[in-house]
N, C-alpha and C positions, 0 to 999 in steps of 0.2 A: 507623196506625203499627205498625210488628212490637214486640212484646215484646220485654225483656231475655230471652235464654234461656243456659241452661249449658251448656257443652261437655263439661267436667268438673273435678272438685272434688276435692282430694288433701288430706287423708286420705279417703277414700272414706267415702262411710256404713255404720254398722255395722263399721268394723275396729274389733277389739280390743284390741291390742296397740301401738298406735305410740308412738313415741317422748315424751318429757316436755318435749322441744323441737324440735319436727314444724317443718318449713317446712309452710304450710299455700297452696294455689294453688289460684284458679279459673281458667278461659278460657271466653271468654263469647263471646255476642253481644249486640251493642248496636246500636240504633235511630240514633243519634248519639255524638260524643264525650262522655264523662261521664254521660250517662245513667239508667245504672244504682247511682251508689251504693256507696261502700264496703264492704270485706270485711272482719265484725267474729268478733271470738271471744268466747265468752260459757261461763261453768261452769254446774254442774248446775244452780243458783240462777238463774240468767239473770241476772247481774253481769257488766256487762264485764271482760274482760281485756285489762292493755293489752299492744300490738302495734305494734311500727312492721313501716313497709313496705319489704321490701327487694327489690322492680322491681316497675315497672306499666308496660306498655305498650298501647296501641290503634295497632292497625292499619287505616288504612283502606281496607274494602272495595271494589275494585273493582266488584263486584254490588250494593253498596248498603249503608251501615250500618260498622259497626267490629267488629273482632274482639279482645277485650283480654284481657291475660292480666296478672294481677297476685298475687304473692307476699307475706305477708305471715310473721312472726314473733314471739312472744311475748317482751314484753319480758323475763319472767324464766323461770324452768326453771317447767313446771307441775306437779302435786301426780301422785302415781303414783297409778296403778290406779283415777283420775276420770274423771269423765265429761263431755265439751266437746263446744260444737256452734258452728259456723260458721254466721254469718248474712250474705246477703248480699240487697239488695233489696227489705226486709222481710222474707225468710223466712229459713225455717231451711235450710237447703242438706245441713247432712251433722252429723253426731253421731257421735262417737267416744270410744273410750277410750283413755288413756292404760297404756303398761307402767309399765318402770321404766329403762330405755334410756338413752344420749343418742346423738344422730347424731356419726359423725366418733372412735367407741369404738373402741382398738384390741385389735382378735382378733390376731394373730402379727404377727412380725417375723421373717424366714427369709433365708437367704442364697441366692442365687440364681447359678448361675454365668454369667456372659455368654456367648453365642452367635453370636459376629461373626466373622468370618473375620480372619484375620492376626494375630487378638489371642489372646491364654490362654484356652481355657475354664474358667475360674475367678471366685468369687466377690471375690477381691482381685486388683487390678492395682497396679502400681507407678507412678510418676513416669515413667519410660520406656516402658510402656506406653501411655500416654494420650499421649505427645508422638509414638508413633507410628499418632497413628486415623488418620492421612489416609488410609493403603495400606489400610483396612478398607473404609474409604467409596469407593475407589475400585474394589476387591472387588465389594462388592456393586451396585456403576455396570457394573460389564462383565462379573456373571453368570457364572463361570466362564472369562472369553474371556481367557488369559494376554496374547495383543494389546493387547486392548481396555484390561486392567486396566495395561502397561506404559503408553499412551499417556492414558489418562485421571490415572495417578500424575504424570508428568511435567509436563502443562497444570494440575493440580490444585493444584502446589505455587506455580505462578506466578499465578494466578488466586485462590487463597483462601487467604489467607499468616494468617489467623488459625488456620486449621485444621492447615494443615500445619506451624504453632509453636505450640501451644500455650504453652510456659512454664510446664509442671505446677509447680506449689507442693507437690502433695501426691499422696498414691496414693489411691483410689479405692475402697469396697465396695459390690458390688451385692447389692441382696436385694427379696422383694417383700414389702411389706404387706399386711396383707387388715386391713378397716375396716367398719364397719356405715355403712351407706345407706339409702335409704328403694327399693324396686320401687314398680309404678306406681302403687300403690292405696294407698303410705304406709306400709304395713307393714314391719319392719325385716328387712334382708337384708345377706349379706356381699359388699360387694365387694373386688377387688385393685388393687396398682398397682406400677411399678416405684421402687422407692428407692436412690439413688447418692448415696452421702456421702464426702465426703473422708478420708482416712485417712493416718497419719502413716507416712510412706515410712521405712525405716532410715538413722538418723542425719541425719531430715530436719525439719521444723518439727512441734513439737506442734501439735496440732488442738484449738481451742475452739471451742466450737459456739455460746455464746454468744454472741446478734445476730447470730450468719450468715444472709446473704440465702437465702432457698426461688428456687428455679425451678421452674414446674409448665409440664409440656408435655404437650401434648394431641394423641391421634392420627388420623390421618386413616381414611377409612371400610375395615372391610377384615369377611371374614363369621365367623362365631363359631368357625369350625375353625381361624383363623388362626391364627398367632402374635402374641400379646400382648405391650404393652407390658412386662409382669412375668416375661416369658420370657428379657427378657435378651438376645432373639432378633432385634428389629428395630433399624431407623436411629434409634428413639426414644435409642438408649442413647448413640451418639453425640455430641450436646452436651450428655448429660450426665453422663459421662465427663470432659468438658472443664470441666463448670460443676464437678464435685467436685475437678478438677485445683488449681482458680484459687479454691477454696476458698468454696463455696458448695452447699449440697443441692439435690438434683434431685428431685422427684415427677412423673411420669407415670402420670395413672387408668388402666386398660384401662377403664373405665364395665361400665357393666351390657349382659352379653349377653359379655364375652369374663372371657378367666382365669378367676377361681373360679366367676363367674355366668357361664357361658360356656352353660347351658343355658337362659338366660330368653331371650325378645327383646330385641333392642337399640334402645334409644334413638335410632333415628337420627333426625338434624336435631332433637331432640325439645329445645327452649332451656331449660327448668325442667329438666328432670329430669337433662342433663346437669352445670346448672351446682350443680344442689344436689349433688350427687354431686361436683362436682370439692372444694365448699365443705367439705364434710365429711371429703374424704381432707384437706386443710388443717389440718384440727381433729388429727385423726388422725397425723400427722407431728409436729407440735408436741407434741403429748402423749406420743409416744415417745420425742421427745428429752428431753424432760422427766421419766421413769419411767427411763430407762434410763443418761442421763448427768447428770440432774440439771440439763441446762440447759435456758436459755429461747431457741428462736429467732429471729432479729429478725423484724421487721416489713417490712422490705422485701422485694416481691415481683417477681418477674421473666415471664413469661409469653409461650407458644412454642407457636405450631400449626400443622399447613398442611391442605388442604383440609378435612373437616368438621372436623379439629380447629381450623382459622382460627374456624369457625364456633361451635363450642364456649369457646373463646376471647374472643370478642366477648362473648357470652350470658354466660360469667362474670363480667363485670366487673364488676356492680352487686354480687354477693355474693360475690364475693374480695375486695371493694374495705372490707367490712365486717370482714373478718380481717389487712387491713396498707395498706403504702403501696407501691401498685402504680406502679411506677419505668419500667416497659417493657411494652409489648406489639408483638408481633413476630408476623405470620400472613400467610399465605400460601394463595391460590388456593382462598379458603375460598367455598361459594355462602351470602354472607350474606342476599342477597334470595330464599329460598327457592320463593317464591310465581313471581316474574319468571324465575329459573330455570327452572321446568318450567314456567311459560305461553307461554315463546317456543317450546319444545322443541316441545311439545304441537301447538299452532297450525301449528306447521312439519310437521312429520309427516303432519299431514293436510290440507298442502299450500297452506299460506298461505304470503306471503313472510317470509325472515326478517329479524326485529327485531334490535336491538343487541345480546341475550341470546345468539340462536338464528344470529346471523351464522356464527359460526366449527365451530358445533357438532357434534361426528358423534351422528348421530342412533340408531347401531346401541346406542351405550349407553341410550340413553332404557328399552325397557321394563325392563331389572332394577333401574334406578335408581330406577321409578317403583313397580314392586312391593317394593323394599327399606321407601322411603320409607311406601307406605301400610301395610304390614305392623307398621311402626313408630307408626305415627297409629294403628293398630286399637289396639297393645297401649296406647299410651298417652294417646291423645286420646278414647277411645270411639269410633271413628271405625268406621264401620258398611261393612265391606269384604267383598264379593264377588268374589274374585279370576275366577269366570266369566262376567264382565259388563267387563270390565276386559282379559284375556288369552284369545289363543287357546289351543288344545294346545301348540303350539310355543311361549309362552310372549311373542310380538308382542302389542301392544293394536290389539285390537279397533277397526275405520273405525266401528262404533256408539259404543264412549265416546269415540273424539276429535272426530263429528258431535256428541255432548251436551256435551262439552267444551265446543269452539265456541260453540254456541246457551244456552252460560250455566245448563246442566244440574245442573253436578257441582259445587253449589252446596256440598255438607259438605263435599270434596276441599279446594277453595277457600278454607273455613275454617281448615282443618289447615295448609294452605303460609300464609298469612296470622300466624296463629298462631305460626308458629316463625322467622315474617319477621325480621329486624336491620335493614333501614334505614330502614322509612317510619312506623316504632313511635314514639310519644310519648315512649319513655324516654330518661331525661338522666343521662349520666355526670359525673358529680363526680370527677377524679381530676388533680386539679388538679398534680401530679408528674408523671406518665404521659408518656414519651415514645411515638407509636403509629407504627409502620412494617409500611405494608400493601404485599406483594407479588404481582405476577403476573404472570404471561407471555402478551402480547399476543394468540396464536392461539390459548390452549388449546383443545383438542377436547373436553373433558369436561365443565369448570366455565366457565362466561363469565367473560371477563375487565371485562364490564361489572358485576358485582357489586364490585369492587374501586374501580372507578371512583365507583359511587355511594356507598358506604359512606365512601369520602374525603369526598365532598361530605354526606356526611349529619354524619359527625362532626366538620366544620367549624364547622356553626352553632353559633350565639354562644352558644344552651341550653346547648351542653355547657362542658366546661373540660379540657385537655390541656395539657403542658406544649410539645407539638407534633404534628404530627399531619403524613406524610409516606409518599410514593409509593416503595419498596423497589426497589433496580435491582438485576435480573434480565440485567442484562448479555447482552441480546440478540442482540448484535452480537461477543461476542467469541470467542475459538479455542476456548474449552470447548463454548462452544453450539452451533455448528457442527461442533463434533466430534461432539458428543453426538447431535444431530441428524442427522448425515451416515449417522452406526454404526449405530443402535440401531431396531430393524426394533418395537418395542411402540406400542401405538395411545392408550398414556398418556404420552409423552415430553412433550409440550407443557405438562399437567400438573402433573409433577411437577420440569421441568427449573430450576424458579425455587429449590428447596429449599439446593439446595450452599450459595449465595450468601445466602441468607436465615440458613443455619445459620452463615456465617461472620461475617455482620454482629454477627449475635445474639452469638456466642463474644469477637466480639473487645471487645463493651462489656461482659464482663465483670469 
């Protein structure tokens, strides 16, 4: 029988500096389910510390065996500048030191001025402002095409009547945060995020913060030159605009790898390290409102992503469900079976028929998707990558890795998509309030829209507990879609075209 073996272990061994309240994560392999044993923490003494756990999942191996990845946390803040070692299996796995830190500390709060077309470039907007985001989002729908953006404004006000009403309460300040996080090896690093809080318009309602619901939205995959959530510069700022209109705060991480961390690798698909990072900008906001206005914010949370951000989204719920009462989750076109995603792509490419995954899918996005992804396992799974065994010059994979592919080769690869899988994992959500509405649009060419399907069905069984759990309409069939579709010459339309109606859903239970 194979041995338990490690994938990798955060805090790394030998860091010196991590936090005094470290999320602590192994990913493993395993022989069987449960196999292997608890993940313990122990001081210099070898005295337990206690820890609960906040996610474990196993996945199981299509190759044979489980792949688990389980998070654990210290019950209390630990002792600074100590010395702790994780045991998992019988041994000792990793030893570190403790700073003087805590994750989720806030470094600035800055005002940021928004960057959307039709709106002010400015750090504050008004009441009138925000009741007119529809004409922005239809802006950025038609690209500069004064056409396009008339006919898309018109269908837009008939078609998403929460957007194009808001009902501001309140005006609006953008600014970004930067907060300490953990990079991949544990050690403490700054990240950014964007922050939209509501603010008292003239001669309009004063603003308490106290008990205000948080919204945290999460963005979908884009490269580190991009434009960041904290830039003020994407569609992220858009419902939340509208959430600080109707008198609620907005968080959007950029993660690690964009805004201030814009020069490390990014986390992609990577489920720990995204969700500890959203867990922490949580901390992080709370604590400013708290420093700075003196208040507490509520507990109830609201949560908004669409493609990897769907999938980051999902991944956070076990450890934002530990910081309130998660009221909503709302995602869109997210690839929550990581692993199924790229096996049907894979398989297809090098000429097999395709599966439910690989039915609809264009296959010219596969290799950057697939060097983003392993790019991402190297930095943060250990994941042992040769991008020339892998890619040719022109940057195609190789008919050698999709023949080892195939024949059941690229057995670590397998691990990694396994690993960062969301529907076939043992883990059980507890969020017994939770309303869940997953969306997606039928043909996507990028993401399967069978990962939506299955993830419905995975989040049905009886292990879990939602207050409901339901299929998102994408309005398939109506003048905007067909508009949309008719006009717009991009090879991500099918993708992204479920977002309007997701953002309008979302807005209008607010």
């Amino acid at each position: 029988m194979v041995a338990c073996s490690i994938l990798r272990v955060t805090p790394d061994n030998a860091i010196k500096q991590t936090f005094v309240d470290p999320l602590m994560t192994i990913v493993y392999a395993a022989p069987s389910a449960g196999a292997c044993g608890d993940l313990t923490l122990q001081d210099s003494s070898r005295s337990a510390v206690a820890a609960t756990v906040v996610a474990s999942s196993e996945w199981p191996n299509p190759q044979g065996g489980y792949i688990g990845t389980r998070t654990i946390e210290a019950a209390a803040a630990l002792n600074p500048a100590a010395i702790y070692s994780l045991r998992w299996n019988d041994k000792t796995i990793s030893t570190f030191k403790t700073g003087t830190e805590r994750r989720g500390a806030v470094v600035s709060v800055t005002e940021q001025a928004l960057q959307l077309p039709s709106l002010p470039d400015a750090a504050h907007l008004g009441q009138g402002d925000i009741n007119d985001v529809l004409d922005s989002l239809a802006e950025l729908m038609a690209k500069g095409n004064d056409i396009k953006k008339a006919l898309f404004a018109t269908v837009l006000r008939h078609e998403l009547p929460n957007i194009a009403r808001p009902d501001a309460r309140f005006g609006a300040s953008i600014g970004k945060l930067a907060y300490r996080s953990a990079d991949a090896r544990g050690n403490p690093v700054t990240l950014s995020a964007l922050l939209i809080a509501p603010e008292q318009s003239p001669g309009g309602t004063p603003v308490d913060f106290n008990g205000m619901p948080i919204v945290v939205g999460q963005r979908g995959s884009t490269d580190n030159n991009s434009d960041a959530p904290s830039s003020g510069a994407t569609t992220m700022a858009i419902p939340g605009l509208i959430a600080a209109g109707k008198g609620q705060v907005f968080v959007a991480p950029d993660l690690i790898g964009l805004g201030d961390s814009k020069a490390l690798p990014q986390a992609y698909l990577v489920a720990a390290d995204t969700a500890g990072q959203t867990q922490d900008l949580l901390r992080a906001v709370r604590a400013h409102f708290q420093e700075q206005y003196r208040s507490t914010l509520g507990m109830d949370l609201r949560l908004f992503g669409g493609s990897q951000g769907a999938h980051s989204t999902i991944a956070s719920l076990p450890y934002l469900a530990r910081e309130g009462t998660v009221r909503v989750v709302s995602a869109s076109q997210g690839p929550y079976d990581v692993y199924r995603t790229f096996h049907g792509a894979l398989l297809a490419l090098g000429g097999a028929a395709r599966d439910a995954y690989a039915i609809n899918e264009n296959l010219d996005f596969l290799p950057g998707r697939t060097r983003d992804v392993m790019t991402s396992f190297q930095a943060y799974g250990n994941y042992a990558f040769d991008a020339k065994t892998v890619f040719d010059a022109d940057g195609k994979i190789l008919p050698s890795f999709l023949a080892d592919y195939k024949d059941g080769k690229v057995k670590d690869f397998v691990r990694q998509l396994g690993a960062n899988s969301l529907v076939t994992g043992s883990q059980v959500y507890d969020l017994p309030q939770a309303q869940v509405q997953l969306y997606h649009f039928s043909a996507d060419t990028l993401v399967p829209a069978q990962n939506t399907v299955d993830m419905l069905a995975a989040l049905a069984d009886r292990k879990h507990r939602f207050a409901s759990i339901q299929r998102g309409n994408c309005h398939e069939n109506s003048e905007l879609v067909k508009l949309i579709v008719r006009l717009s010459k991009s090879s991500t339309t099918t993708h992204t075209i479920c977002v309007a109606f997701q953002i309008d859903d979302f807005v209008g239970g607010l």
